[in-house]
C-alpha positions in Angstrom: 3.7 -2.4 6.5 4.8 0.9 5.2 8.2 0.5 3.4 9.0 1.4 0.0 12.2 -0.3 -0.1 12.0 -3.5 -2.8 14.5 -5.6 -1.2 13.0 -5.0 2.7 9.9 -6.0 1.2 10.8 -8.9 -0.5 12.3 -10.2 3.0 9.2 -9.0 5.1 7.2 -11.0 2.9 9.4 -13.8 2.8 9.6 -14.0 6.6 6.3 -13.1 7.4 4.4 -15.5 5.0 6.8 -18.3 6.5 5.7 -17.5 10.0 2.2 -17.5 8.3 1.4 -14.2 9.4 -1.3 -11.7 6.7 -0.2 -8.3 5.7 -0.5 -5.8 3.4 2.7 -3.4 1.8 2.4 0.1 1.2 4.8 1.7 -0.5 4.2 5.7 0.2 2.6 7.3 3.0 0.0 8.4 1.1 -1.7 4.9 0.0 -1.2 3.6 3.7 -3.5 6.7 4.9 -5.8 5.7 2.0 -6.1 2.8 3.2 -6.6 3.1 7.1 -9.2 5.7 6.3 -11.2 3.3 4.0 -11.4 1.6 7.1 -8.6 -1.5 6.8 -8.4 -2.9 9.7 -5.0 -4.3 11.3 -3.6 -6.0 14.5 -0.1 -4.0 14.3 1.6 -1.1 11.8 5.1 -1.8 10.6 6.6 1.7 9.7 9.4 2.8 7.8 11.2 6.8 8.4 11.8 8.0 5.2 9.5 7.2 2.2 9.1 8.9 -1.1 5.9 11.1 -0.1 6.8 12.4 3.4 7.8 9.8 6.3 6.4 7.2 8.7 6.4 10.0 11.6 3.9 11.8 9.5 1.7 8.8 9.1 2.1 8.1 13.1 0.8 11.1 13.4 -2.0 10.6 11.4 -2.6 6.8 13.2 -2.8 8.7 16.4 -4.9 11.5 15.7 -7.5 9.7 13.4 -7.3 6.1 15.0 -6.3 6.7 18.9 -3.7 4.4 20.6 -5.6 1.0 20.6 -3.3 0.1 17.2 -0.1 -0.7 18.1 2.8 0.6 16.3 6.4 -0.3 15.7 9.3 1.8 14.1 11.8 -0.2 11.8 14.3 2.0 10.1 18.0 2.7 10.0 18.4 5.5 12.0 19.5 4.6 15.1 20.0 8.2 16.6 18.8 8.7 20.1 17.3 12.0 19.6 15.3 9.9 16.7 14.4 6.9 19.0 12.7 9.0 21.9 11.0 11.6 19.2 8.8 8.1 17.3 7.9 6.8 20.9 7.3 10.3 22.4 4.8 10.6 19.3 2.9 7.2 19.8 5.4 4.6 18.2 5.1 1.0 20.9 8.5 0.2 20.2 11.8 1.2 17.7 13.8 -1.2 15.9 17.0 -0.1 14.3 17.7 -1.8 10.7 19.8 -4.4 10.1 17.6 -6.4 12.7 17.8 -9.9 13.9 14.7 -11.8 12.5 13.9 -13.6 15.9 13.9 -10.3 17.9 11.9 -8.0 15.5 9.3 -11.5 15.6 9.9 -11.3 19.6 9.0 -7.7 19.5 5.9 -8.4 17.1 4.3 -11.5 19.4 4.8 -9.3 22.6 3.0 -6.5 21.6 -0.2 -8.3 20.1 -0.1 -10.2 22.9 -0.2 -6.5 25.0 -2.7 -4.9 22.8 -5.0 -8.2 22.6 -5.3 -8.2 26.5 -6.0 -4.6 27.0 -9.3 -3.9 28.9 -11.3 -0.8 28.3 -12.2 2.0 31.2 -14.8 3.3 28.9 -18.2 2.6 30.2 -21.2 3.3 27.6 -24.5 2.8 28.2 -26.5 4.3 24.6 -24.6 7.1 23.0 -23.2 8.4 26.2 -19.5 7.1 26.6 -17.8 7.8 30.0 -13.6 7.2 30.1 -12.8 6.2 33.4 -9.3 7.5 35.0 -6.8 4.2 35.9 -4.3 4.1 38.4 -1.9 1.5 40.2 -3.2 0.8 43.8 -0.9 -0.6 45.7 -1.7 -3.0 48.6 0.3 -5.3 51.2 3.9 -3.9 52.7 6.5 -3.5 50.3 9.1 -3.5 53.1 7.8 -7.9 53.5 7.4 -8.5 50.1 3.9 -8.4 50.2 3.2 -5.7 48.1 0.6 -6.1 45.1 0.1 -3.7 42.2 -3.9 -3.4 40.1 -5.1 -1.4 37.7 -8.3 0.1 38.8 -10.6 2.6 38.2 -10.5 5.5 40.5 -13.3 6.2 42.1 -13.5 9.4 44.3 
C-alpha cells in the first residue's frame, strides 16, 4: 500500500488484518520503489495520488516499466476527475477507486482482480535462454446470429 495519510492507514490496516489479509505500508514513493526493487514480492499494489515525494502515477510508472503488467494495480485516491480516472488506467492502473469508498466494494474490487491475475496463462514459450512471446487473439467459432457463438484465447499461428 502506498499512502501516507495516518488515518487511511490506520483503517487499511484495521480492515485488512480483519479480513486477514498481509501487507506492507509505505508512506512515500520513494521507500515503495526501494522496496519493489529489493525484490518484495506482492499479489496486488494499493496506490495513493498525491504523496509527499512525487505521486502514485510516478510510481505506476515505475511498476510498469521495471516490473511489466503481471502485478496488478489499483488506484484509491480522492480525485474523482474523469480526465484523472482514464490517465491512471491509460498508464497501467487495473482499476480506480474514488475515496470515501464503501469497504465491501473496494474488497469486491481486490478479490476480483487476484482472482484475474492468479488465472492468467502465459504466451511466452522458453525453452533455455531463448524466450518467444506468442501474439493472442479471440477466435470466434459457431453462428452468432443462433446463439452459438464461442469466444478463446489462442495463440495465432500463421
Amino acid at each position: 500500500i502506498l499512502e501516507d495519510d495516518l488515518t487511511q492507514i490506520e483503517l487499511y490496516k484495521l480492515w485488512l488484518s480483519t479480513a486477514q489479509h498481509t501487507f506492507s505500508v509505505f508512506p512515500t514513493v520513494g521507500l515503495f520503489i526501494e522496496a519493489l526493487a529489493a525484490g518484495d514480492k506482492f499479489d496486488l499494489l494499493l496506490l495513493d495520488k498525491e504523496l509527499p515525494d512525487s505521486n502514485g502515477e510516478k510510481a505506476l510508472e515505475w511498476v510498469r516499466e521495471n516490473l511489466g503488467w503481471e502485478i496488478p494495480v489499483i488506484f484509491v485516491t480522492a480525485d474523482g476527475g474523469e480526465v484523472n480516472i482514464v490517465n491512471v488506467l491509460r498508464k497501467g492502473a487495473d482499476d480506480y477507486v474514488v475515496k470515501p469508498f464503501d469497504l465491501d466494494e473496494v474488497f469486491a474490487r481486490l478479490r476480483s482482480i487476484i482472482r484475474r491475475s492468479a488465472n492468467k496463462t502465459t504466451n511466452v514459450i522458453a525453452i533455455g535462454d531463448v524466450k518467444v512471446e506468442l501474439p493472442l487473439f479471440w477466435r470466434t467459432t459457431g453462428s452468432p446470429d443462433a446463439g452459438e457463438s464461442t469466444r478463446s484465447r489462442s495463440p495465432s499461428l500463421s
